[in-house]
C-alpha positions in Angstrom: -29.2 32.8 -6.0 -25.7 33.4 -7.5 -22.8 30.7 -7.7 -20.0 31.9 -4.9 -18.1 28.5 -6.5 -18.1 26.3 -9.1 -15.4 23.3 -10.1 -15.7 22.0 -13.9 -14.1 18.4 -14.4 -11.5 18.3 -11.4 -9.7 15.0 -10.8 -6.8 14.7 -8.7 -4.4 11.5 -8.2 -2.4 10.3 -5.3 -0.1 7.5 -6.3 -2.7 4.9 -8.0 -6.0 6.4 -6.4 -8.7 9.0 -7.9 -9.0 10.9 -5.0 -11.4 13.2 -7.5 -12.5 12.1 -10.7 -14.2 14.5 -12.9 -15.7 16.0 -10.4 -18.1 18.8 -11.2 -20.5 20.7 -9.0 -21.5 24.1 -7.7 -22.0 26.0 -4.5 -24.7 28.9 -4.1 -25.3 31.1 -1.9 -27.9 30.4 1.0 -26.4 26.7 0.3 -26.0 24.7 3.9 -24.2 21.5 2.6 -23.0 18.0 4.3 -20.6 16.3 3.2 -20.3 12.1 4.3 -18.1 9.3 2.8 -16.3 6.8 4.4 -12.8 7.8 6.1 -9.9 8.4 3.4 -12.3 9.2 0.7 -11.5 12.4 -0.2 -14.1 14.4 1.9 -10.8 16.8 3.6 -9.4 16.5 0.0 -12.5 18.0 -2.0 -12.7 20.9 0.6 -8.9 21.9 0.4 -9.4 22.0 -3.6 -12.1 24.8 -3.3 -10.6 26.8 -0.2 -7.2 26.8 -2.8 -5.1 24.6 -0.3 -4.4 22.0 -2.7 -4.0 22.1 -6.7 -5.7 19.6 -8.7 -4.6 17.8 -11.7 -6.9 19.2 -14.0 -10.2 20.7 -14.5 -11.0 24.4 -13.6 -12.3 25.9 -10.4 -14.3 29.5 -11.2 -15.1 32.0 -8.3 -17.6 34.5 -8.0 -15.5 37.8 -8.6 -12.3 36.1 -9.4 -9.3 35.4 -7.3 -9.9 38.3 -5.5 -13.5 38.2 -5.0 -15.4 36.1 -2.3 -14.0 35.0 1.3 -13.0 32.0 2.1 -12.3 30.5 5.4 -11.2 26.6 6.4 -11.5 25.0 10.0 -9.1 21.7 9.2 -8.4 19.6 11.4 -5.1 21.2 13.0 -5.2 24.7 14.0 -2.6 26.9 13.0 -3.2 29.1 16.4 0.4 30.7 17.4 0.6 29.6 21.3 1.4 33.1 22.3 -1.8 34.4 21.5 -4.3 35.8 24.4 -8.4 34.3 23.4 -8.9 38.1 22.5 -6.2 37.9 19.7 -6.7 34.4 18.4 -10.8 34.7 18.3 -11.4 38.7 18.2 -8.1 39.6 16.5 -7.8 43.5 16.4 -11.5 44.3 16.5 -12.2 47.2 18.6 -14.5 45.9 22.0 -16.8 48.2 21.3 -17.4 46.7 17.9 -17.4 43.5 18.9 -19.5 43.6 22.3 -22.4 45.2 20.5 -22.8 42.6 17.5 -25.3 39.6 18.3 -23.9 36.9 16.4 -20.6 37.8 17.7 -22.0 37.8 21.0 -23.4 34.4 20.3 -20.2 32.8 19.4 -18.0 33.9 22.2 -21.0 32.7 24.4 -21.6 29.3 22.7 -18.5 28.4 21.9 -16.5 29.9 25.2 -18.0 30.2 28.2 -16.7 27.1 29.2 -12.8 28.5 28.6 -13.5 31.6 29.7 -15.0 30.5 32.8 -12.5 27.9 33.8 -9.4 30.3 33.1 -7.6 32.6 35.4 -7.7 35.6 32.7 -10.7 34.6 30.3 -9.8 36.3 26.8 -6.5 37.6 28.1 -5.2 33.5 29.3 -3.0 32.5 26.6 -3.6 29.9 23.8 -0.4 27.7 24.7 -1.7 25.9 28.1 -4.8 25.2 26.5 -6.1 21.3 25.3 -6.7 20.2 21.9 -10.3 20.5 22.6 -10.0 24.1 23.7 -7.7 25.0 21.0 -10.1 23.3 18.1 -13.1 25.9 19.4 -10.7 28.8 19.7 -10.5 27.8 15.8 -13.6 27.3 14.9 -14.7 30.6 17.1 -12.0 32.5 15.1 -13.7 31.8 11.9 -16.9 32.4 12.8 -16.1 35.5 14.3 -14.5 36.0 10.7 -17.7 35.3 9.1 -16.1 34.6 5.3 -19.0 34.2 2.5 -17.6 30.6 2.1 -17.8 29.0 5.3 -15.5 25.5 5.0 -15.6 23.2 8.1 -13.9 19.6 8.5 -15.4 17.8 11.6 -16.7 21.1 13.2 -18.6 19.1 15.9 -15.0 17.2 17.4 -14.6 18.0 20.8 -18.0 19.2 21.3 -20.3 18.0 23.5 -24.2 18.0 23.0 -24.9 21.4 24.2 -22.2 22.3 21.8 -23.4 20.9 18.7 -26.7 21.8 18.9 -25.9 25.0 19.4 -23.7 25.4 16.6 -26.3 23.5 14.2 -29.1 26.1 15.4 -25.9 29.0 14.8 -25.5 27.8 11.5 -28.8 27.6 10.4 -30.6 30.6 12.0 -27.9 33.3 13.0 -25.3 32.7 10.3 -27.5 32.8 6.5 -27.8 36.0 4.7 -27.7 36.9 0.9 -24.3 35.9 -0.3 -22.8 33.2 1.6 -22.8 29.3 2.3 -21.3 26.6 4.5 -20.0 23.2 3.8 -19.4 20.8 6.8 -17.8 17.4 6.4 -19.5 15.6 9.2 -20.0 12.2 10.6 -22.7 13.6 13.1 -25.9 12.8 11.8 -28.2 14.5 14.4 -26.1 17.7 12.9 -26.2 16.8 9.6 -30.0 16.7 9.9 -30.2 20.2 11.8 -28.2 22.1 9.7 -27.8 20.4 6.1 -30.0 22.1 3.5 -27.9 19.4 0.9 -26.0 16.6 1.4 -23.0 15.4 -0.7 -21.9 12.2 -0.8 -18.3 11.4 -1.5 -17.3 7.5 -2.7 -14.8 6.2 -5.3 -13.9 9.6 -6.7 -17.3 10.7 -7.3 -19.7 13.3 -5.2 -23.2 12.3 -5.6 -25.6 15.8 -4.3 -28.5 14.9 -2.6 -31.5 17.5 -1.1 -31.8 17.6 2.5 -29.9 16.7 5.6 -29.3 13.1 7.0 -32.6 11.3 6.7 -33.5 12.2 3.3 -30.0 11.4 2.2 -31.0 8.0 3.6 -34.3 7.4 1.8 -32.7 9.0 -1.3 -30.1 6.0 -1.5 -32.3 3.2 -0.7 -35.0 4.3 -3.3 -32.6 4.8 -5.9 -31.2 1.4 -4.8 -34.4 0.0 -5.7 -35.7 1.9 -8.4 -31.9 0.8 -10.4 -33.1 -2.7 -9.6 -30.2 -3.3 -7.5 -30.3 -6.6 -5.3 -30.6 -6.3 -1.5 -26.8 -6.4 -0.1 -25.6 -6.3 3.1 -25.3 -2.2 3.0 -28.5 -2.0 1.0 -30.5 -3.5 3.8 -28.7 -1.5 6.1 -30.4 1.7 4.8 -33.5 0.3 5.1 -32.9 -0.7 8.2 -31.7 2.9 9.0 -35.0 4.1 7.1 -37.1 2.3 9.3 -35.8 3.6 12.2 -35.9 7.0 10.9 -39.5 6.4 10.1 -40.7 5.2 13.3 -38.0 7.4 15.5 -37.1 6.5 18.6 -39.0 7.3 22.0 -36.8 9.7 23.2 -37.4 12.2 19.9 -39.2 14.4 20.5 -39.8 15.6 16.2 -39.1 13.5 12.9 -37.5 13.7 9.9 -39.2 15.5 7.5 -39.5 13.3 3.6 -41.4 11.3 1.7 -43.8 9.0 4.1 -45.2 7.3 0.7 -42.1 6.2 -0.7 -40.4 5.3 3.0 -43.0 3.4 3.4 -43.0 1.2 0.0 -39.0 1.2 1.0 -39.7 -0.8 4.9 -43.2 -2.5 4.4 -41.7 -5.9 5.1 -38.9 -4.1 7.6 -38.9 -5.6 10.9 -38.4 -3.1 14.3 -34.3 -2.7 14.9 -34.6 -5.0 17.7 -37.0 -7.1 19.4 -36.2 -5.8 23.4 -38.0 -8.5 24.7 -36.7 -11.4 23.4 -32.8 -9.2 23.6 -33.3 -9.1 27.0 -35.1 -12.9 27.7 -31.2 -13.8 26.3 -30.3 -11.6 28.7 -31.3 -12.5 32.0 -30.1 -16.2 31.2 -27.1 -15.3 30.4 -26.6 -12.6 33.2 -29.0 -13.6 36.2 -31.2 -11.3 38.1 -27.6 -9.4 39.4 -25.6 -7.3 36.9 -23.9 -4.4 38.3 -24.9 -2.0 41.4 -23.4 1.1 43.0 -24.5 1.6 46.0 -24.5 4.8 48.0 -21.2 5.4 45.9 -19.0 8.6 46.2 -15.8 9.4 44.2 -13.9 12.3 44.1 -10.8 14.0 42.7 -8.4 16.2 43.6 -6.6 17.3 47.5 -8.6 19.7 49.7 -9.1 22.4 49.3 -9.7 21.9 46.1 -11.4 18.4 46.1 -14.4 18.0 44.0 -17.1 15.0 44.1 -17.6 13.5 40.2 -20.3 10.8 42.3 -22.1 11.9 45.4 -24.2 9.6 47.1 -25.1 7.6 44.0 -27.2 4.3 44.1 -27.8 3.1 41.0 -28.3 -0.5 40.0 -28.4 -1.8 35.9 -30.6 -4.9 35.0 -30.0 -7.5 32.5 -30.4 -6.3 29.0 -30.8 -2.6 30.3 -29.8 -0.6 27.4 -28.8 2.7 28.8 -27.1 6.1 27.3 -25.2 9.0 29.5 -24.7 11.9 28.1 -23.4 15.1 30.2 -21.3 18.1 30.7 -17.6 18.0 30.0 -15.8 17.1 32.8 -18.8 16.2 34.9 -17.6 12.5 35.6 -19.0 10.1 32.8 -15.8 8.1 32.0 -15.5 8.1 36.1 -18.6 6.5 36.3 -18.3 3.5 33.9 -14.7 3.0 35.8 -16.4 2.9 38.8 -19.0 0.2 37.6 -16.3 -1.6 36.1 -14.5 -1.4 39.2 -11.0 0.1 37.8 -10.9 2.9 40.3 -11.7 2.5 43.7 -15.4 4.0 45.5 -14.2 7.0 48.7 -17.5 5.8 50.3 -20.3 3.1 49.2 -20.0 -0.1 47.6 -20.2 -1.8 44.3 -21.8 -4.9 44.1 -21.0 -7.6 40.7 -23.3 -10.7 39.4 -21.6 -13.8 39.7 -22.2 -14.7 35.8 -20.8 -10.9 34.7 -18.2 -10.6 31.8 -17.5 -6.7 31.3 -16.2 -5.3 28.3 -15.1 -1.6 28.9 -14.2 0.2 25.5 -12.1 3.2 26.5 -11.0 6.1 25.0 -7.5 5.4 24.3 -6.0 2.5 21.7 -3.1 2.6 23.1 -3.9 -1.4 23.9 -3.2 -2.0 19.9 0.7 -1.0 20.1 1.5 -4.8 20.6 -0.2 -5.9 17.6 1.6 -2.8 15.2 3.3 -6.0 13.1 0.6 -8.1 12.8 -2.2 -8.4 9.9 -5.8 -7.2 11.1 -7.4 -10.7 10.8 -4.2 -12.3 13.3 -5.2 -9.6 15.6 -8.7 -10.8 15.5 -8.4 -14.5 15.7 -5.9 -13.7 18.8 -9.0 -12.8 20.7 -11.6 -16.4 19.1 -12.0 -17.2 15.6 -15.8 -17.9 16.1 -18.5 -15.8 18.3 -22.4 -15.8 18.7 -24.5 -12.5 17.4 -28.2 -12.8 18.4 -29.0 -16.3 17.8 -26.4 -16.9 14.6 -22.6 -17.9 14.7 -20.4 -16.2 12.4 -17.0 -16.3 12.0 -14.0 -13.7 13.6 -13.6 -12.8 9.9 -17.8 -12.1 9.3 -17.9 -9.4 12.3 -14.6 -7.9 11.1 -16.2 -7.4 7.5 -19.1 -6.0 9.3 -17.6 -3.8 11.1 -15.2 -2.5 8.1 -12.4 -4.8 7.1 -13.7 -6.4 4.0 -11.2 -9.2 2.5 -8.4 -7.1 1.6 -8.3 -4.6 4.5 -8.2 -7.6 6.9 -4.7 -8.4 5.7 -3.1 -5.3 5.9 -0.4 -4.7 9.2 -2.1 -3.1 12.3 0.6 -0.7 12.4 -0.9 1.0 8.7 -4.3 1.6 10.2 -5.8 5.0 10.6 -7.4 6.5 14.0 -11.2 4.8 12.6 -10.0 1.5 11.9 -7.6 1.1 14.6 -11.3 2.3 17.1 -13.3 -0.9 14.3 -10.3 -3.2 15.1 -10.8 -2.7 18.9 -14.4 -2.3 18.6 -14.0 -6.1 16.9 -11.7 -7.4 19.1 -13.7 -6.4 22.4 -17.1 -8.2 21.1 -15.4 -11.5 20.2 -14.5 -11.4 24.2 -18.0 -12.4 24.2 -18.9 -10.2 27.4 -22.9 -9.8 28.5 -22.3 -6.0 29.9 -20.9 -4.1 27.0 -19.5 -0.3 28.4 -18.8 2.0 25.7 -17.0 5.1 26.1 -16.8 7.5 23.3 -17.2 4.6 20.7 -18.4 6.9 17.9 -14.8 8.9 18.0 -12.7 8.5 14.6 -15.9 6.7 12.7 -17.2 7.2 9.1 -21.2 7.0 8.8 -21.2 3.9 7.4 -19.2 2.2 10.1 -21.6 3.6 13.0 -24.5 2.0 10.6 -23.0 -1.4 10.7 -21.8 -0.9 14.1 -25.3 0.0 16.0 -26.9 -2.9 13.5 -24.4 -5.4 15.5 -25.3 -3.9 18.7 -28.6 -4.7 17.6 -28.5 -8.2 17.6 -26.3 -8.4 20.5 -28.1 -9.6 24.0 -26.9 -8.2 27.4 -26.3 -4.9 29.3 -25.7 -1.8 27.3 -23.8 1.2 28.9 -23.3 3.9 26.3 -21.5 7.6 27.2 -21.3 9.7 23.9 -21.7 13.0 22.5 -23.3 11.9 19.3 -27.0 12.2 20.1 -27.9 10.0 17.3 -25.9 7.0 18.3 -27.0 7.3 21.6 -31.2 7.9 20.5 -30.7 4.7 18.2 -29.0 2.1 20.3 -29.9 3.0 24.2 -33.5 2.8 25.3 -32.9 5.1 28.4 -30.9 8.4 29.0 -29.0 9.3 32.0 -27.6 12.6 32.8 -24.8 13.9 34.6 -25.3 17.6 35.5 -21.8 18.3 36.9 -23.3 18.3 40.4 -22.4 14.6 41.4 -25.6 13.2 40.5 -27.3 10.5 38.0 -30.6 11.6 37.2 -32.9 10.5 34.7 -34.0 11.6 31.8 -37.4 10.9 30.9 -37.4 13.3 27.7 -34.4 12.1 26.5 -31.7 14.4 25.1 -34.4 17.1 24.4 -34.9 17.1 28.2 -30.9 17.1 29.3 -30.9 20.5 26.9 -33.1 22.2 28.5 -32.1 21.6 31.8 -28.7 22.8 31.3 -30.5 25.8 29.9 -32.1 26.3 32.8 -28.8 25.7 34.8 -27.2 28.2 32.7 -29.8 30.8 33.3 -29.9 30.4 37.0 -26.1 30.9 37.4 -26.1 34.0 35.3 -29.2 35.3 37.6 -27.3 34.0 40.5 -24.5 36.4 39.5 -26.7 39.0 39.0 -28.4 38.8 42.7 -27.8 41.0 45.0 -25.9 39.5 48.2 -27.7 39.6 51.4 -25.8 40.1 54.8 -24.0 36.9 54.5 -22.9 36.9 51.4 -25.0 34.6 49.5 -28.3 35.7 46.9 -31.5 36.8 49.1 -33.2 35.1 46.5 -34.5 31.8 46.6 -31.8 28.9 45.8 -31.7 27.4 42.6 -31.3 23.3 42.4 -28.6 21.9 40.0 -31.6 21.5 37.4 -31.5 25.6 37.3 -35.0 25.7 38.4 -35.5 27.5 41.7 -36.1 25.4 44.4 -38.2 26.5 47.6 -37.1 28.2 50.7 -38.5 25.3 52.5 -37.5 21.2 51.9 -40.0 18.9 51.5 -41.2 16.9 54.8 -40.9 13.0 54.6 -44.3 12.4 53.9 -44.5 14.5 50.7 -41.1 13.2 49.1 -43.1 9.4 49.6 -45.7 10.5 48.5 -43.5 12.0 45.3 -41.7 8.8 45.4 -44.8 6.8 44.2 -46.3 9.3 41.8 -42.5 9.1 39.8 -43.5 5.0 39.8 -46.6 5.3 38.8 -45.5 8.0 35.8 -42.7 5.6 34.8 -45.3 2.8 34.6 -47.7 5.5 32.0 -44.9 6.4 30.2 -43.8 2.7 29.5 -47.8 1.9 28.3 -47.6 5.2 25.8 -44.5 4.1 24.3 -45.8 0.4 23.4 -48.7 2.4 22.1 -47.0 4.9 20.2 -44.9 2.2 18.5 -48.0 0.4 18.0 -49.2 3.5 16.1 -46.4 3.5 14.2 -47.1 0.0 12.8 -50.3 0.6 12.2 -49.5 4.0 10.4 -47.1 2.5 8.4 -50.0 -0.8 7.1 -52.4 2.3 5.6 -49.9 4.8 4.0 -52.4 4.5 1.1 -55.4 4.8 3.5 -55.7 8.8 3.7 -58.7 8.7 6.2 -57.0 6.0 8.6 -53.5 7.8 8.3 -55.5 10.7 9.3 -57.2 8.9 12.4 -53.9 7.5 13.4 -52.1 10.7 13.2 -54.9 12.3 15.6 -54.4 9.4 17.9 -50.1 10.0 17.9 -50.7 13.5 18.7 -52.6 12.7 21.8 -50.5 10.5 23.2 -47.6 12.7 22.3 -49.2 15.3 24.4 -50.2 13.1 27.0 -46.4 12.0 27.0 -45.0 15.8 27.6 -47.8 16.0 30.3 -46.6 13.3 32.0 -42.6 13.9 31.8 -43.7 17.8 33.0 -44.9 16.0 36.3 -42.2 13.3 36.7 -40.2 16.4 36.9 -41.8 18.1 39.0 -41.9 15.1 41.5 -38.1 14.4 40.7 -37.8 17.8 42.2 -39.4 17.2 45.5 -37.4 14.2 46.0 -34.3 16.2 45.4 
């Protein structure tokens, strides 16, 4: 493997702060690296230096062939796209269509990163770049370079503005259709579901320093903790974060459907005496005294936007009712109606038909995607804006003080005194984050919360929402986030419905697979005498549905088999966490880790056999 890069002692000052500090390290080729830190520590700075946007002080940066030898190519976090571009010109440039349309990869990129434009524009690669969102505009960019294909790939934040279908497909992009001799990526990344997809290393940027380490996101983990303990270092706050983190790694959460891959001795020795994230029952006990048997319901609840013709339904019909302590994540298509949703539980926008019924005891906190609420505060210090909401609040059983959850949530000492109006985007998101849980609310809605936060802030902030007893509502793109905190997925498909996801994330994929498939078939049918596909229909799942609907009788009948499932599946996942314990107590038993591991598998299996038929009678009842 040759060396495409290499920097030799690089520091670089601004003002009184090492951004780099004798920084040495090397890239080679078939490298996949991620790169983590904590916002402002010199992450976008460390990938500028190597793509030649920015000189350092000192120190020497060698490239294979020269200054004229390998290609180098930098998604930052603006695009430099000229408005008057067409797609075709900003993505394709002048590349003949012939060339183009018959490479695979290039194929895959307009596919997996544009369909969506291309199918919502009047004009597809001809619309122009102007009209188009930030979102939009950021894929164009990161399509461009892709298309470019440079041996030195350079991304910062690749995954903002995608949603899940997006990320995993440009983890699976970068991993499988992208590596061949003589090239190499480097992603800065606060996605750790990506990072553990794609990331073949993982750098680690703090104080100046870049710290390598192999592997993606959960070795990187158990890498830290057990040189943590190894160096002898006493168990801190962050410290038994990580093994906090480890342990949840280790047992993984019901809705994954693989683990990380690393040491199982060694994690083991790290979370021997590690108790499970959260006890549910006892979180939710709290709950229902708190909240009463009533929390929020929606009831036969329709909303929709837009002026006929035009009109489109984001909720059709939906009846769906949350119980204290439910814990519950939504992910979906862009633009399929999640933020609508949670305003319509929280009651900020008004139902077209249905109702929406509250529990008397209910205090909702909705964090939104805008923090725009903070332009008051701009002169006041970070603590002031904190105690303005209650100087004391209750986490899990323990009181702690206003300034105790601000430090946990990323405003040690120092920071808390600095004017709200010198924040950046991910501490003016921690600072809101703060200020809405001091409210004290027992039905917490979340919308985006992972937007503008370093890795180590989500760690402390999912530990806090571990401890904290009521009704969890979580919409996010970050699969991780949603895996670790929410005990349930929801999904909305884009066709008005809420349907549940008994596979988790895994399962939301491959319907929209399916979807996709089915509409691209659909296309393809021929069209009968009145227009439509002589085919048989397809359901918003994208698996074909019968000619005939199902009589009363068998969507009853389908009704109680979908119970009875649920009630299986709940039974395997106490089991299967039981397992876990128990596999984690013999780690230096090889013949019981063996029997253990037999008895996992088959109720994995029995798991994926009984999610196959929950679908299947999901289906019937339409």
């Amino acid at each position: 493997m040759a060396n495409l890069i290499s920097l030799e002692r690089v520091s670089l000052v601004f003002g009184t702060s090492h951004v780099l500090d004798d920084v040495s390290l090397g890239i080679l080729t078939g490298d996949r690296i991620g790169v983590v830190g904590v916002n402002g520590g010199g992450k976008s700075t460390l990938l500028r230096v190597m793509a030649g946007l920015q000189e350092a002080d000192s120190g020497r940066i060698t490239k294979q062939g020269g200054a004229d030898g390998i290609r180098i190519g930098m998604l930052a976090q603006e695009d430099a796209l000229d408005p008057e571009w067409t797609i075709r010109e900003a993505v394709l440039g002048d590349l003949p269509e012939h060339v183009w349309a018959g490479d695979p990869r290039i194929r895959d990129v307009l596919t997996g990163l544009l369909g969506g434009i291309e199918a919502q524009n009047v004009g597809g690669l001809d619309s122009r770049v102007g009209p188009k969102s930030g979102g939009e505009r950021r894929r164009l960019a990161l399509a461009r370079l892709l298309v470019s294909d440079p041996e030195l790939l350079l991304l910062d934040e690749p995954t903002n503005h995608l949603d899940v279908e997006g990320v995993a497909w440009l983890a699976d992009h970068l991993a499988t259709k992208r590596p061949r001799p003589g090239n190499a990526t480097v992603a800065i990344t606060h996605d750790r579901w990506f990072l553990d997809a794609y990331a073949t290393n993982t750098w680690e940027v703090e104080g100046g320093k870049v710290s390598a380490f192999e592997g993606g996101y959960a070795a990187y983990v158990l890498a830290k903790a057990e040189r943590d303990r190894l160096a002898g270092v006493v168990a801190d706050r962050r410290s038994n974060l990580m093994r906090k983190e480890l342990a949840w790694l280790r047992r993984g959460a019901p809705a994954r459907t693989s683990k990380p891959k690393f040491r199982i001795d060694a994690a083991n020795a790290l979370i021997a005496d590690e108790p499970a994230p959260r006890n549910s029952v006892e979180l939710a006990s709290f709950a229902s005294r708190r909240l009463g048997k009533d929390v929020l319901d929606l009831e036969d609840a329709t909303v929709s936007v837009g002026e006929p013709p035009h009109e489109r339904r984001l909720l059709d019909h939906v009846t769906w009712r949350l119980a204290p302590g439910e814990r519950i994540g939504i992910v979906g298509v862009n633009g399929a109606g999640k933020s609508t949703l949670l305003r319509a539980l929280t009651g900020e926008i008004p139902l077209d038909a249905g109702r929406r019924k509250i529990g008397k005891t209910v205090a909702i906190a909705h964090l939104t995607q805008e923090v725009r609420e903070l332009e008051r505060f701009e002169q006041w210090r970070v603590i002031e804006a904190i105690e303005d909401v209650k100087q004391w609040t209750t986490l899990g059983d323990k009181e702690i003080s206003a300034s105790q959850l601000a430090t946990r949530l990323g405003f040690p000492g120092g920071r808390q005194q600095s004017r709200v109006g010198d924040l950046s985007g991910g501490e003016r998101r921690r600072l809101q984050l703060t200020r809405l849980l001091l409210t004290e609310p027992n039905v917490l809605i979340l919308d985006e919360p992972t937007n503008d936060l370093d890795i180590e802030t989500l760690t402390s902030l999912e530990d806090v929402l571990d401890g904290w007893a009521g009704t969890l509502v979580v919409v996010s793109h970050d699969r991780y986030l949603l895996e670790r905190v929410a005990d349930k997925q929801l999904a909305l498909l884009g066709d008005g419905k809420v349907r549940e996801l008994p596979g988790g994330v895994e399962e939301y994929l491959r319907l929209r697979t399916a979807d996709i498939a089915a509409q691209v078939a659909r296309a393809a049918a021929p069209s009968g005498p009145s227009g439509g596909a002589t085919a048989a229909s397809s359901s918003p799942d994208g698996i074909p549905a019968q000619s005939t609907t199902a009589s009363p009788a068998e969507v009853r009948e389908a009704r109680k088999s979908m119970a009875r499932i649920e009630k299986q599946l709940s039974r395997l996942q106490d089991r299967e966490e039981r397992l876990h314990g128990d596999m984690a107590e013999k780690a230096t038993d090889p013949a019981a880790l063996a029997d253990l591991n037999a008895k996992l598998q088959a109720v994995v299996t029995e798991r994926e056999e009984l999610e196959l038929e929950w679908l299947e009678a999901a289906e019937v009842v339409g």
